[in-house]
N, CA, C and O atoms as a GROMACS GRO file, in nm:
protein
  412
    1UNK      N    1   0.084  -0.119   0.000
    1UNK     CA    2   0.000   0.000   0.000
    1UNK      C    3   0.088   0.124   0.000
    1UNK      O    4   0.200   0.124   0.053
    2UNK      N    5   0.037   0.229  -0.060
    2UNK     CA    6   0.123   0.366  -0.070
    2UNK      C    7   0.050   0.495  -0.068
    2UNK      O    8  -0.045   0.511  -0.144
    3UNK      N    9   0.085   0.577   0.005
    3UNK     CA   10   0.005   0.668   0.056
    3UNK      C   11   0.019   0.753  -0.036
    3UNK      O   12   0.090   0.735  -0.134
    4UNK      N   13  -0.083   0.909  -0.001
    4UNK     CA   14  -0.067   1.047  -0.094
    4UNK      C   15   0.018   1.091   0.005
    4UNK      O   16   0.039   1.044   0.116
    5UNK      N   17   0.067   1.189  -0.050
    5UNK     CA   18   0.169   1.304   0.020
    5UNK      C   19   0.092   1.349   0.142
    5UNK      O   20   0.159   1.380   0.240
    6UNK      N   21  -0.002   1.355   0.147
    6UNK     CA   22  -0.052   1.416   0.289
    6UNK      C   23  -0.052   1.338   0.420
    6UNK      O   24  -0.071   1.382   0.533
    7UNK      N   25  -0.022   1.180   0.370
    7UNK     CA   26  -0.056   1.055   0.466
    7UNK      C   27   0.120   1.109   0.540
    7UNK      O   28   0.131   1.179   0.641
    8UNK      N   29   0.231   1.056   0.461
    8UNK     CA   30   0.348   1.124   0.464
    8UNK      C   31   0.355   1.236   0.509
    8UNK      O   32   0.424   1.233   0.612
    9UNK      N   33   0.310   1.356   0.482
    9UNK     CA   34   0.338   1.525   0.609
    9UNK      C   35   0.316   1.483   0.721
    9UNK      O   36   0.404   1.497   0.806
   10UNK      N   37   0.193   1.419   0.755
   10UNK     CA   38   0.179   1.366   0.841
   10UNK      C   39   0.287   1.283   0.967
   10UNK      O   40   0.309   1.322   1.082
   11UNK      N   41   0.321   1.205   0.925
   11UNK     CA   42   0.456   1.092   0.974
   11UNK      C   43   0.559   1.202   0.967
   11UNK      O   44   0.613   1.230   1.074
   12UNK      N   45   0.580   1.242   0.903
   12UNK     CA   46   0.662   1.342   0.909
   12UNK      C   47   0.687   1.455   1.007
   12UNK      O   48   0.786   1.482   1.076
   13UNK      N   49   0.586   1.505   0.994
   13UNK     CA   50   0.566   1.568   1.116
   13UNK      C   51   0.552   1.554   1.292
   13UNK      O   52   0.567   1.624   1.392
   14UNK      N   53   0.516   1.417   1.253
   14UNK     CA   54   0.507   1.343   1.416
   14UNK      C   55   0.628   1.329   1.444
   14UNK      O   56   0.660   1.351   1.560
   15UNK      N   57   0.751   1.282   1.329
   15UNK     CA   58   0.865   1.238   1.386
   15UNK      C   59   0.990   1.366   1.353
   15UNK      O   60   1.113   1.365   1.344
   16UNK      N   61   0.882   1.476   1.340
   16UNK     CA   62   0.997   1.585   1.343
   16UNK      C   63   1.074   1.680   1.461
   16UNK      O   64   1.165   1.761   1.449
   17UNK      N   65   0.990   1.632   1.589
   17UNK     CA   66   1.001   1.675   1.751
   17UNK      C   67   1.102   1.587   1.844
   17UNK      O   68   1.065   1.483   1.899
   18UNK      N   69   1.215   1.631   1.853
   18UNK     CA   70   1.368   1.534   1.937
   18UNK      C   71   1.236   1.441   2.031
   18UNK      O   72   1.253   1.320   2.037
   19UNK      N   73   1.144   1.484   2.080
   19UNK     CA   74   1.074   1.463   2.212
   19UNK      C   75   1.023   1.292   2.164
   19UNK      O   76   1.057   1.183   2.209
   20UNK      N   77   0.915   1.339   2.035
   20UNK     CA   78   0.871   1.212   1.968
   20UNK      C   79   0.957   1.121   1.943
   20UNK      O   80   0.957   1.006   1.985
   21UNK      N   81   1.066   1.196   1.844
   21UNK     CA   82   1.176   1.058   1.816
   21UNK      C   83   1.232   0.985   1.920
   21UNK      O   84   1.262   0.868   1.893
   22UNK      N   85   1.250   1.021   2.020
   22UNK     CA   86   1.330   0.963   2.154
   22UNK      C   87   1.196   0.879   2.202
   22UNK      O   88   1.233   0.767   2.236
   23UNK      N   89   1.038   0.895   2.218
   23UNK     CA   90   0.977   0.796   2.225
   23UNK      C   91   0.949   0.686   2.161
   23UNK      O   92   0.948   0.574   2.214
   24UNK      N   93   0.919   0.718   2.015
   24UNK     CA   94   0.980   0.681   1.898
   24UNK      C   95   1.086   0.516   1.940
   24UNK      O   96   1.050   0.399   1.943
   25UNK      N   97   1.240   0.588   1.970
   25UNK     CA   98   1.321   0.496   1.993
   25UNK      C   99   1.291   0.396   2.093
   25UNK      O  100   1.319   0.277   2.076
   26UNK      N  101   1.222   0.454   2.221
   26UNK     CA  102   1.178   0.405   2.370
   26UNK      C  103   1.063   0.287   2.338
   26UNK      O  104   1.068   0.188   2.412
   27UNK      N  105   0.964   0.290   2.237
   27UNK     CA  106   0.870   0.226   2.170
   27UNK      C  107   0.920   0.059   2.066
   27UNK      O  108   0.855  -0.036   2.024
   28UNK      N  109   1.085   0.103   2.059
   28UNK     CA  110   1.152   0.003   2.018
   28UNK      C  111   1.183  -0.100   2.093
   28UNK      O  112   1.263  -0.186   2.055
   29UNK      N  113   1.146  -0.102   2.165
   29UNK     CA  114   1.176  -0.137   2.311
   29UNK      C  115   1.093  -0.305   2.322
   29UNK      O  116   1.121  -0.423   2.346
   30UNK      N  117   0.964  -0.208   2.283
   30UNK     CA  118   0.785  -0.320   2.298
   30UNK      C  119   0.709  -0.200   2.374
   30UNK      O  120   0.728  -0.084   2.408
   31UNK      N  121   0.633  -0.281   2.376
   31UNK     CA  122   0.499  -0.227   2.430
   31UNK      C  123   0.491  -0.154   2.587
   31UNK      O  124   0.496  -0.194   2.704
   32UNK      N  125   0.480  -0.041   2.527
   32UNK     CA  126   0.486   0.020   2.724
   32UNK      C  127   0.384   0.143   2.735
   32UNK      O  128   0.328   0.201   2.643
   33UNK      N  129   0.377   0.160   2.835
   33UNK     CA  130   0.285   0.225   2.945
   33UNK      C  131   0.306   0.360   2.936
   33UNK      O  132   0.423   0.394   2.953
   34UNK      N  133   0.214   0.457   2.910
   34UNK     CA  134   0.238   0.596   2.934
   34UNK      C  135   0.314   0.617   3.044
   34UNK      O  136   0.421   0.675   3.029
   35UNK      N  137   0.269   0.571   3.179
   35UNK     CA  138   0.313   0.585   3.298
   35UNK      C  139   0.499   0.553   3.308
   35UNK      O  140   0.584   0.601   3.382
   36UNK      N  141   0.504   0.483   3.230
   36UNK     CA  142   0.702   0.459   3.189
   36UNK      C  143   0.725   0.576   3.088
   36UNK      O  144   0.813   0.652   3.127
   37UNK      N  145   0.684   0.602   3.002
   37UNK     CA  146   0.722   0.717   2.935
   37UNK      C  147   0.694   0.847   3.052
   37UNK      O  148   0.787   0.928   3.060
   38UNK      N  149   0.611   0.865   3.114
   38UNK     CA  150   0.587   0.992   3.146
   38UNK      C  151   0.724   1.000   3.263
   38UNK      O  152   0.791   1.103   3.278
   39UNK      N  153   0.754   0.844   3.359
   39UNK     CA  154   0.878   0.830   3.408
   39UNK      C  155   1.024   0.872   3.363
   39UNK      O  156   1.120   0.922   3.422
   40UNK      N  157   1.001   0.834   3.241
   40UNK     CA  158   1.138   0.855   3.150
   40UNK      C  159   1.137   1.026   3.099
   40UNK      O  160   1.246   1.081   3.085
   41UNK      N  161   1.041   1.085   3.080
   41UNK     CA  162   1.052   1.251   3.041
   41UNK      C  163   1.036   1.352   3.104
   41UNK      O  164   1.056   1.464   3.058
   42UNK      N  165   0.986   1.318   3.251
   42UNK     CA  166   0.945   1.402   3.339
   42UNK      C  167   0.871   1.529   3.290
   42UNK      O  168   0.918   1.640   3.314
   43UNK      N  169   0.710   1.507   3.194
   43UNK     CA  170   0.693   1.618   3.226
   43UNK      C  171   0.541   1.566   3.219
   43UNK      O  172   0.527   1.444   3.229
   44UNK      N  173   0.447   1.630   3.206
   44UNK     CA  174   0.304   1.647   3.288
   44UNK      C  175   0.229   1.534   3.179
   44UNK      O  176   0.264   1.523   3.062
   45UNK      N  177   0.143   1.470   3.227
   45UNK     CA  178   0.066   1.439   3.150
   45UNK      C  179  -0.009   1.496   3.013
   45UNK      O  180  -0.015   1.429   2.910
   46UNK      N  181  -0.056   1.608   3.024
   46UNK     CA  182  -0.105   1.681   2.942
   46UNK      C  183  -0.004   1.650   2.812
   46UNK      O  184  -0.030   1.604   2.701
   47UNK      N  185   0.135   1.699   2.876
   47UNK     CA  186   0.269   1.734   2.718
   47UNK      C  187   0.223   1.602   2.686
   47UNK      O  188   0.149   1.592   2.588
   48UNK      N  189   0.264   1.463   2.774
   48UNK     CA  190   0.271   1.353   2.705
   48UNK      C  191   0.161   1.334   2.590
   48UNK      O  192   0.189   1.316   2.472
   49UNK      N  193  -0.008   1.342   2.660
   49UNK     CA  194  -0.091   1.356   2.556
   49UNK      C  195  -0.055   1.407   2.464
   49UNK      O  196  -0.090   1.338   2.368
   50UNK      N  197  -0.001   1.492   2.434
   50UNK     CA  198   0.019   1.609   2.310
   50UNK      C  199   0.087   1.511   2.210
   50UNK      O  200   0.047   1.468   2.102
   51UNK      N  201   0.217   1.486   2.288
   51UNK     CA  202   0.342   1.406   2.195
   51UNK      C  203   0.262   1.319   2.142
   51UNK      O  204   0.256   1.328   2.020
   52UNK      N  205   0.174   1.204   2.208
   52UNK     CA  206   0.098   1.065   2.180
   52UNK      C  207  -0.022   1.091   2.077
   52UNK      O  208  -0.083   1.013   2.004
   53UNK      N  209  -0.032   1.208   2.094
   53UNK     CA  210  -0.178   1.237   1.954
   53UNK      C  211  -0.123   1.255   1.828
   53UNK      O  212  -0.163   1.191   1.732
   54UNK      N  213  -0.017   1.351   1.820
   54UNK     CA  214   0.050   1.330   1.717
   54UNK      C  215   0.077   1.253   1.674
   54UNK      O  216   0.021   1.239   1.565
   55UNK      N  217   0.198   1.121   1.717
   55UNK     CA  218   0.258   0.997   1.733
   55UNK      C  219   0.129   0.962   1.684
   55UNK      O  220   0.136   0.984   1.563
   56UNK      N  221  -0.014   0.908   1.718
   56UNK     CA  222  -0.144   0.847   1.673
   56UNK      C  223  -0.184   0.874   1.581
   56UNK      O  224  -0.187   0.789   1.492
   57UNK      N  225  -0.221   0.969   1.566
   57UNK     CA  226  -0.247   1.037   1.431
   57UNK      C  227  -0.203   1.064   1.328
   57UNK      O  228  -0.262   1.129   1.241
   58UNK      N  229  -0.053   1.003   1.320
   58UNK     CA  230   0.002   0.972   1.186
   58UNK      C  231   0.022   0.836   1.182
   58UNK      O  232   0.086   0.798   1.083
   59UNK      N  233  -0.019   0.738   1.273
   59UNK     CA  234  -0.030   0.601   1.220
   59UNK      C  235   0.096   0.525   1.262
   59UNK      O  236   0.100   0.402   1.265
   60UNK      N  237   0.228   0.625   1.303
   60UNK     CA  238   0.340   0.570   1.366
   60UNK      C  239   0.322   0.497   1.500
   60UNK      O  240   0.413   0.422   1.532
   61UNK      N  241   0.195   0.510   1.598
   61UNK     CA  242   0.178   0.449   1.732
   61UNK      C  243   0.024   0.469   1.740
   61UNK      O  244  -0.056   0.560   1.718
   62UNK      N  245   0.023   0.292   1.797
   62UNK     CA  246  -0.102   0.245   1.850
   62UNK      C  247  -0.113   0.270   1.953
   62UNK      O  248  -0.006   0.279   2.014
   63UNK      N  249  -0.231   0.295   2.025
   63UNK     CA  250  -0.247   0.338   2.154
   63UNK      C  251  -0.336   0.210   2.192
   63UNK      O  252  -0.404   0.162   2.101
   64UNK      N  253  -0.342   0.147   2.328
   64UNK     CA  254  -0.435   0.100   2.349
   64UNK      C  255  -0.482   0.071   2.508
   64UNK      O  256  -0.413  -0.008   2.573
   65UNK      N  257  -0.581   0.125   2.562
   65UNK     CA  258  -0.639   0.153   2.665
   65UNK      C  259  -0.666   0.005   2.778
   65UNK      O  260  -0.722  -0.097   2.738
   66UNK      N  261  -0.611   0.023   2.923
   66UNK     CA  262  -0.588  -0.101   2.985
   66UNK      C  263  -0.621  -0.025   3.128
   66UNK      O  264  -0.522   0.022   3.185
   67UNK      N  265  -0.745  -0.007   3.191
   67UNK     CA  266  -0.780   0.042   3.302
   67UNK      C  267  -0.745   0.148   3.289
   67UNK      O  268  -0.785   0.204   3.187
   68UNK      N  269  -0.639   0.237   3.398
   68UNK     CA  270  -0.657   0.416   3.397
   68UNK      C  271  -0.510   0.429   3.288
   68UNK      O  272  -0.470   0.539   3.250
   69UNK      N  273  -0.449   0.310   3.252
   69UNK     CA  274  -0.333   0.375   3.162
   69UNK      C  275  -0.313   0.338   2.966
   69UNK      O  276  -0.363   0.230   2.936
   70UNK      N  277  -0.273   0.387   2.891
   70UNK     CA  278  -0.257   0.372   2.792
   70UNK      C  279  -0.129   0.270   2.775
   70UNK      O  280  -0.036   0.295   2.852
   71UNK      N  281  -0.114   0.175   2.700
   71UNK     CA  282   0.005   0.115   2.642
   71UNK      C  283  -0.009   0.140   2.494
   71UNK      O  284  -0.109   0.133   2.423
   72UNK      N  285   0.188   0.186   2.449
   72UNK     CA  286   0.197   0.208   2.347
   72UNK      C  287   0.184   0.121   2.255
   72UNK      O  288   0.100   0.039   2.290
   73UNK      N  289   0.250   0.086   2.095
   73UNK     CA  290   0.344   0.017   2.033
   73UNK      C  291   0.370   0.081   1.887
   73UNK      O  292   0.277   0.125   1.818
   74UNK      N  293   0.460   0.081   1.860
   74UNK     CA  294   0.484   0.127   1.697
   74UNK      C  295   0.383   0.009   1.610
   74UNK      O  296   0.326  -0.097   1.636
   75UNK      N  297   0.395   0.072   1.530
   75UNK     CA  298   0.298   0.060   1.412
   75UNK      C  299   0.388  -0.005   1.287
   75UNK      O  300   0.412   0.074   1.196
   76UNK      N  301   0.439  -0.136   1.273
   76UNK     CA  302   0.515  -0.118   1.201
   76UNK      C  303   0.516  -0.154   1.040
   76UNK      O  304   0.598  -0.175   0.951
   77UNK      N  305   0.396  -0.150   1.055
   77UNK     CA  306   0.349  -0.139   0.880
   77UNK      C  307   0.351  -0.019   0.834
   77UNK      O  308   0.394   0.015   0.724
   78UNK      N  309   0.278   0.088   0.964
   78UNK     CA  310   0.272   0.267   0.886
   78UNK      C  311   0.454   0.237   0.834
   78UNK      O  312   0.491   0.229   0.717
   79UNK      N  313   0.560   0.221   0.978
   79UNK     CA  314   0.692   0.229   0.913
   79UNK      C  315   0.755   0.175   0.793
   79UNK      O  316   0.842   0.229   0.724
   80UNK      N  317   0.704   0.072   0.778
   80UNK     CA  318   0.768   0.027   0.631
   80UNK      C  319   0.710   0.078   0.488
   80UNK      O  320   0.765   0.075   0.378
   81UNK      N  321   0.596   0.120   0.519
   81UNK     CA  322   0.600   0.229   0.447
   81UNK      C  323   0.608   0.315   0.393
   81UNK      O  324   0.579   0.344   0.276
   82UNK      N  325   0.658   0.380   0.494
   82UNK     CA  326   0.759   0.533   0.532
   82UNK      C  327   0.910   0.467   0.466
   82UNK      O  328   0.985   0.523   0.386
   83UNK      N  329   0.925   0.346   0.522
   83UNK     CA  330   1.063   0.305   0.479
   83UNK      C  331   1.074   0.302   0.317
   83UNK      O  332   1.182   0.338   0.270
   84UNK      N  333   0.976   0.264   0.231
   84UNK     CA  334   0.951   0.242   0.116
   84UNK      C  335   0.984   0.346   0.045
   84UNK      O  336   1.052   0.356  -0.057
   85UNK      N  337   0.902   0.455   0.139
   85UNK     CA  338   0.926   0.560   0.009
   85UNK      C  339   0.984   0.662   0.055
   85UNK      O  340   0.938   0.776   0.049
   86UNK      N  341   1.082   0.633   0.101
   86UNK     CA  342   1.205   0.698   0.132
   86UNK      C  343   1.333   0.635   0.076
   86UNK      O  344   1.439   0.697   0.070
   87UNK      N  345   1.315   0.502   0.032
   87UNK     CA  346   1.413   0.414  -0.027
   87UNK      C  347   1.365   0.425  -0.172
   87UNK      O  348   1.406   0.342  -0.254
   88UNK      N  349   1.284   0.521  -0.207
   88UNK     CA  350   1.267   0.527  -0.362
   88UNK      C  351   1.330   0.645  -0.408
   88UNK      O  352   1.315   0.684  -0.524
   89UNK      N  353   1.402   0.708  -0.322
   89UNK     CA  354   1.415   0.858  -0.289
   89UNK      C  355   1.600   0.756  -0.301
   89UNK      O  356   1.585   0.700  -0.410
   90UNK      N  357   1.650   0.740  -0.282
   90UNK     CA  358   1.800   0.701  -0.280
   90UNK      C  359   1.833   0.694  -0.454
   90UNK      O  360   1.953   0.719  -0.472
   91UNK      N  361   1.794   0.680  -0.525
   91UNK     CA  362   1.846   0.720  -0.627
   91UNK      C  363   1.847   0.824  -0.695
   91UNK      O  364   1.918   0.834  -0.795
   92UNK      N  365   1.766   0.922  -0.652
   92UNK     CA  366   1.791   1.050  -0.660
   92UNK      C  367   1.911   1.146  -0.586
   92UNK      O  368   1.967   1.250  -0.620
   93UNK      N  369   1.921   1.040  -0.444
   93UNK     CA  370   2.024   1.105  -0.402
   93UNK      C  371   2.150   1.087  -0.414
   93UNK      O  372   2.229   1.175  -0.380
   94UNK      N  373   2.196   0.951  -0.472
   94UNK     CA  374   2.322   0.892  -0.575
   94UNK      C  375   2.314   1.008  -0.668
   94UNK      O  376   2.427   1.040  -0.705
   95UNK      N  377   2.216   1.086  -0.721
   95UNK     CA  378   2.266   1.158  -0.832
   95UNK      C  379   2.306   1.320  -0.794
   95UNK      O  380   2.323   1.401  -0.886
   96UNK      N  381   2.320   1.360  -0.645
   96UNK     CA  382   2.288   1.457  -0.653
   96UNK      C  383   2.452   1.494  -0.695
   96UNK      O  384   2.465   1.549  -0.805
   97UNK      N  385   2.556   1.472  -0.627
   97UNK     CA  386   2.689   1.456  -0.655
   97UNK      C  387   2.684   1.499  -0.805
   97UNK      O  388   2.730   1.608  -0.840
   98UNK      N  389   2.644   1.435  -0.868
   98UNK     CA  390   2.642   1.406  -1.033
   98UNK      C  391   2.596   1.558  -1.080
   98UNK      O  392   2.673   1.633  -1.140
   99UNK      N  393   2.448   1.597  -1.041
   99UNK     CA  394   2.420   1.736  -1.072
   99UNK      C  395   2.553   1.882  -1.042
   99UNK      O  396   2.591   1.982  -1.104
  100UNK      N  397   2.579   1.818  -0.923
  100UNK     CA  398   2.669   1.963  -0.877
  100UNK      C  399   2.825   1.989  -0.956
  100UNK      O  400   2.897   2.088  -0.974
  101UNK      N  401   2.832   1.832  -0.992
  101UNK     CA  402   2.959   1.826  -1.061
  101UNK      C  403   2.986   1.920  -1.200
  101UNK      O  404   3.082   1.984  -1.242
  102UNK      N  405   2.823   1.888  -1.255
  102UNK     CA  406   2.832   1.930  -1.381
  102UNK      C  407   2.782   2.061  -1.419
  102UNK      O  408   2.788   2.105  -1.534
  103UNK      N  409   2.725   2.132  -1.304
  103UNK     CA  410   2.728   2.258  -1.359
  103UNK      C  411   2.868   2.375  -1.333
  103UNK      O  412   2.865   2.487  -1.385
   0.00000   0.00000   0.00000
């Protein structure tokens, strides 16, 4: 499956915040608990919500509800996706060398 450009701004945007990517990495982990993330960043619930809607809403992290706490997990189909077409993008960038040479 392959998205429009807007599915992509999206992902993009979730993983454009040091804050996200470092959960992001923390999510590599397995499956964990807001309550461990909010441990690991020290800051209010609220921010965390913020970071996690984003993160949700581009399809990079599942959320899923277990009494009063959320557990995460990456999504890792949205990622190979993302991986896809970003690896269609490498032969453009083999050429960029090539462009600068020749003008």
């Amino acid at each position: 499956m392959e998205y429009g450009f807007g599915e992509y701004i999206l992902i993009f945007k979730a993983l454009s915040d040091e804050t996200r990517l470092r959960i992001v990495k923390m999510l590599t982990k397995g499956r964990t608990c807001a309550c461990k993330i909010l441990d690991e960043f020290h800051f209010t619930q609220p921010t965390l919500s913020y970071h996690m809607k984003q993160l949700t809403d581009s399809g990079v992290v599942e959320g899923e509800k277990e009494g009063k706490w959320v557990y995460y997990t990456l999504n890792f189909e949205r990622i190979k996706v993302l991986y896809k077409f970003i690896d269609k993008l490498t032969p453009a960038l083999q050429n960029v060398g090539e462009c600068e040479e020749g003008q």
